[in-house]
C-alpha positions as CSV (number, residue, x, y, z in Angstrom):
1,X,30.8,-138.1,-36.5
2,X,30.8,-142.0,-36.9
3,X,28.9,-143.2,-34.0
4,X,30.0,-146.8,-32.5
5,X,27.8,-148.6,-30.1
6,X,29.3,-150.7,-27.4
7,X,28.1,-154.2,-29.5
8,X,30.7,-152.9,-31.8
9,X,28.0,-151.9,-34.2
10,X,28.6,-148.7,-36.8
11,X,26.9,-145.9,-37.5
12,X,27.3,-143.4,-40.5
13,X,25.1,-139.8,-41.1
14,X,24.6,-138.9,-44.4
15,X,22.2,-136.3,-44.5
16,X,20.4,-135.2,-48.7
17,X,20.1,-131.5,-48.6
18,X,18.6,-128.9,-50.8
19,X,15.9,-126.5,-51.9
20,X,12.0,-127.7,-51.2
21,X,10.4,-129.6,-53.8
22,X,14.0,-130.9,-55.3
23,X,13.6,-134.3,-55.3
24,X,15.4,-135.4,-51.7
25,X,12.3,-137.5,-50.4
26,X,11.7,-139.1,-53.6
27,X,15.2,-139.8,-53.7
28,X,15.6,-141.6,-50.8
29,X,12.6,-143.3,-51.6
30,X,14.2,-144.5,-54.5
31,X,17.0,-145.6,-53.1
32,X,14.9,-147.6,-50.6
33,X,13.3,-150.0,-53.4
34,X,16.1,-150.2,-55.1
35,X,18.0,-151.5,-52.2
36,X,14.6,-153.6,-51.5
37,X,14.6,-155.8,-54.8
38,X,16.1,-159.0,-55.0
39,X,19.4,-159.3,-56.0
40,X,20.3,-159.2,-59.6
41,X,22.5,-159.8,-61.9
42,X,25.7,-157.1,-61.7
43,X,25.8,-155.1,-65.1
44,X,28.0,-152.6,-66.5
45,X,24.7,-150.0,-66.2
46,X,23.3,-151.1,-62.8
47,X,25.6,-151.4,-60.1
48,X,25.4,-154.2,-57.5
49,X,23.7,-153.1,-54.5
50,X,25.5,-153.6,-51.2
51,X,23.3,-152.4,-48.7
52,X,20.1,-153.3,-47.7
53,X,17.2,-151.4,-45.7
54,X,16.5,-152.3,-42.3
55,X,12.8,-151.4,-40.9
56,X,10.7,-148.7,-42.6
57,X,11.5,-145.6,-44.4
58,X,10.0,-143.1,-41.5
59,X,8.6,-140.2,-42.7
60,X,7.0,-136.7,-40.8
61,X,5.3,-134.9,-43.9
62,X,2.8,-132.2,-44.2
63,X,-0.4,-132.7,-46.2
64,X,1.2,-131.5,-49.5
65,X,3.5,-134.6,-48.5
66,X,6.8,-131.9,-48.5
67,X,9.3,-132.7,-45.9
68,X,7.8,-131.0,-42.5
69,X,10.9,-131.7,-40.1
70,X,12.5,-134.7,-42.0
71,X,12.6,-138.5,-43.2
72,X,15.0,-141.4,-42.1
73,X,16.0,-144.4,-43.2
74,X,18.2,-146.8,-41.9
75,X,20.9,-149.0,-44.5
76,X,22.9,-152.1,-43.6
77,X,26.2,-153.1,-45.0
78,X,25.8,-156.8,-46.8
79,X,29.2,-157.5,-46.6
80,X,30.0,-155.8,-43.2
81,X,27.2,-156.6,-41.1
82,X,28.6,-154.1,-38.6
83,X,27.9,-151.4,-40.3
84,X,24.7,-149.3,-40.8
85,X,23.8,-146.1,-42.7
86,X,21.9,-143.4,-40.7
87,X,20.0,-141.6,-43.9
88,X,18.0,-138.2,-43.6
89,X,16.5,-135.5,-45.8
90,X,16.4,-132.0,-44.5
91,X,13.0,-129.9,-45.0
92,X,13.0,-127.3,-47.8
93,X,11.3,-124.8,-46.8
94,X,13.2,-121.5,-45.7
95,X,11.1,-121.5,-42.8
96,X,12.8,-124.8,-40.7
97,X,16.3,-123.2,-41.3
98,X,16.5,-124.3,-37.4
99,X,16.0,-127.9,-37.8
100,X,18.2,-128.5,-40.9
101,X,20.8,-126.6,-38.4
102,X,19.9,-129.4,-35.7
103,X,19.7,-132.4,-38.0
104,X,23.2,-131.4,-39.3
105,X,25.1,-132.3,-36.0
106,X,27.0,-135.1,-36.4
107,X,27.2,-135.8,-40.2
108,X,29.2,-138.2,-41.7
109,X,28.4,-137.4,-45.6
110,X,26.3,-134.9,-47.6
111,X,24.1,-135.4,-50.7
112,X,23.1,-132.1,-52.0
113,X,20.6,-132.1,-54.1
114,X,19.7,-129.7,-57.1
115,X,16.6,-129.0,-59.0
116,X,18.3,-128.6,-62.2
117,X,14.9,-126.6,-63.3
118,X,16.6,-123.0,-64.7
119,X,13.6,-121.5,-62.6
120,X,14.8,-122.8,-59.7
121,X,18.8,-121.9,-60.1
122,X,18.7,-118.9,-57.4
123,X,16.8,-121.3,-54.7
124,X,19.8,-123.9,-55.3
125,X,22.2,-121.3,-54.9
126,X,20.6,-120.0,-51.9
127,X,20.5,-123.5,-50.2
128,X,24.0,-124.0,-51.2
129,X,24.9,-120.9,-49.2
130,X,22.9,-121.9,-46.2
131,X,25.0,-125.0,-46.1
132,X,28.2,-123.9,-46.5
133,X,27.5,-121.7,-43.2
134,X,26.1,-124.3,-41.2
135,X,29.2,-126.6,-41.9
136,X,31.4,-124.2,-41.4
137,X,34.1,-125.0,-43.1
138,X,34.0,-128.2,-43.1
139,X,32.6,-129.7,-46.3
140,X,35.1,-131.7,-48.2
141,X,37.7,-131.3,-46.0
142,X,35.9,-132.7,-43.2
143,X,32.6,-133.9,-44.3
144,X,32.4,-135.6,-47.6
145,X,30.5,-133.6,-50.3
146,X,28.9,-135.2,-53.4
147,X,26.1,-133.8,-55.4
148,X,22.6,-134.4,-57.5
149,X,21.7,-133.0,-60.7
150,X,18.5,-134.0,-60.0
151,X,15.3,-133.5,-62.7
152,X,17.1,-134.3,-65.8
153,X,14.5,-135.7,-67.6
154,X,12.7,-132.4,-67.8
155,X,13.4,-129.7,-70.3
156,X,14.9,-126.0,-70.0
157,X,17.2,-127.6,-67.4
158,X,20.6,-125.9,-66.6
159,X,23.6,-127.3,-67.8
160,X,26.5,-129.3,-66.1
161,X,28.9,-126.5,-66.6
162,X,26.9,-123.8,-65.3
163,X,26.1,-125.5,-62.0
164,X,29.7,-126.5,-61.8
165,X,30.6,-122.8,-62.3
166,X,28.1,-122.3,-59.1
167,X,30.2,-124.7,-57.0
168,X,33.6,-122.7,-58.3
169,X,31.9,-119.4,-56.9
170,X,31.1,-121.4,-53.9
171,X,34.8,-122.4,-53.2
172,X,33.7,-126.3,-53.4
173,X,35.2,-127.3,-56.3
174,X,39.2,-126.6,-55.8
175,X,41.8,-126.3,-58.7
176,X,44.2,-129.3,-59.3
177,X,46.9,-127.6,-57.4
178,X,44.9,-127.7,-53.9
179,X,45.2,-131.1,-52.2
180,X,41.2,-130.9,-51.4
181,X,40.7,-131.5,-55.3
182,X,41.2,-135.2,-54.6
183,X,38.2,-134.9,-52.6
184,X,36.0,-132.8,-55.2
185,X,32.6,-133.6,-55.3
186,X,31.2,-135.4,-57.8
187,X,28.5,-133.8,-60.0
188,X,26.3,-137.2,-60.6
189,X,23.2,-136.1,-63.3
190,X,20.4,-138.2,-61.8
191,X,16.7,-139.0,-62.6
192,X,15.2,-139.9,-59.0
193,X,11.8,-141.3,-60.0
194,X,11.8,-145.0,-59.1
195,X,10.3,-145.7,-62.8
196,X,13.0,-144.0,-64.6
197,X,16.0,-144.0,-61.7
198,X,19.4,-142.7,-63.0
199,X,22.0,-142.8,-60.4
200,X,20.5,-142.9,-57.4
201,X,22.0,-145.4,-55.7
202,X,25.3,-144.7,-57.3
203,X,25.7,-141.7,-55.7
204,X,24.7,-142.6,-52.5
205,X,27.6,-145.7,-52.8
206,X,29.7,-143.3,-53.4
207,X,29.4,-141.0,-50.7
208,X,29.1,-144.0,-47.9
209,X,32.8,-144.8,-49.7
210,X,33.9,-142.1,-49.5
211,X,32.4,-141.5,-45.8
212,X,34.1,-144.8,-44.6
213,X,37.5,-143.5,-46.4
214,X,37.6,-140.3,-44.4
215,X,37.0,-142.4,-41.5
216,X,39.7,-145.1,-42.1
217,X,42.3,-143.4,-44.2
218,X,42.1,-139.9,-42.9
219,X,41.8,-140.4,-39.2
220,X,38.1,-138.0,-39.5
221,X,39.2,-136.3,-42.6
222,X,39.9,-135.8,-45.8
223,X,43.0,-138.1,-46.6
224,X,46.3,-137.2,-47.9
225,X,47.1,-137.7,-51.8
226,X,49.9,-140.3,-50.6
227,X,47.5,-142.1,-48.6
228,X,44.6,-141.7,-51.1
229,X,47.1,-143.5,-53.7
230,X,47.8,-146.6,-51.1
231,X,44.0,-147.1,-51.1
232,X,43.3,-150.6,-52.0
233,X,40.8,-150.9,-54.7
234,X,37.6,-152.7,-53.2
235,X,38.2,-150.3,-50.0
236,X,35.7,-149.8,-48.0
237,X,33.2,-152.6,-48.1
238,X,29.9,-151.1,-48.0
């Protein structure tokens, strides 16, 4: 739920989930230099970023340096200084199933995030699962839903069809004829190591849009195909 504080400042959730060990921390810490560089030139292969961090990423970690409750970051809009991005990763482990249920409340977007390791396809699916129950109901039609394909530099990796066959199974990928399918998410194949970072911060721009769209254009929701189409092209402003 977009929060707004009573300086008329704004406040978006978006919350990376999935399986331990997937790659959500090191996303986010991506993300966070990325956003922390000077500006550069725009190219057709590195989008312009339009955020910018404020403070420190904060971090509660065990001594492995896995999640241990979660990490936070805070993002502000360059163009609308208004606007902020609340961003968390959720432990994990199977164990804190109660505090990824806690640090859910109140989310604006989700980033899930998949180790795209074939060894690892059933503890995807099983985190999948998980959060289709705790959102009950609500992702994509509610809560925007985009998605990682993390770890593609490594071999014996699944392939973009089979995890998109996961998401059919799922029920989070709708046919052409449902309205949601607007709103599908979008399967982004990303690298998130900082030295070798493959859409990281695209995906992340694109669920803040789409975040700020919902919130806009669909009144909390997913918008209407008739209202989708009246959506100006630079809409929103990140």
């Amino acid at each position: 739920m977009v929060r707004y504080t009573e300086d008329k400042k704004i406040f978006i959730k978006i919350l990376y989930w999935g399986c331990a060990a997937g790659g959500k921390t090191t996303a986010v810490d991506t993300l966070y230099q990325l956003c922390s560089e000077p500006p550069k030139e725009q190219s057709t292969d590195k989008p312009q970023i339009e955020v910018i961090p404020t403070g420190t990423l904060k971090k509660i970690a065990m001594a492995s340096g896995s999640t241990l409750y979660f990490d936070r970051g805070i993002f502000q809009s360059k163009k609308e200084k208004s606007l902020y991005y609340h961003v968390f990763t959720v432990a994990g482990q199977q164990r804190f199933g109660n505090t990824r249920k806690i640090l859910f409340e109140d989310t604006d977007g989700v980033i899930f995030v998949v180790d795209s390791q074939k060894s690892r396809l059933q503890d995807n699916i099983d985190s999948l699962k998980e959060l289709k129950r705790v959102a009950n109901g609500k992702l994509i039609s509610v809560i925007p839903l985009l998605v990682m394909l993390n770890k593609r530099d490594l071999d014996d990796v699944i392939t973009l069809e089979e995890w998109e066959d996961v998401m059919k199974e799922a029920g989070l990928l709708h046919e052409p004829s449902n309205p949601l399918s607007e709103w599908n998410p979008i399967i982004y194949q990303t690298v998130a190591l900082y030295n070798n970072a493959q859409n990281v911060y695209r995906i992340f721009s694109e669920c803040a849009r789409r975040c700020v769209v919902y919130t806009v254009w669909g009144d909390g929701k997913a918008p209407e195909r008739e209202n989708k189409v009246k959506l100006p092209p630079d809409v929103p402003d990140l």
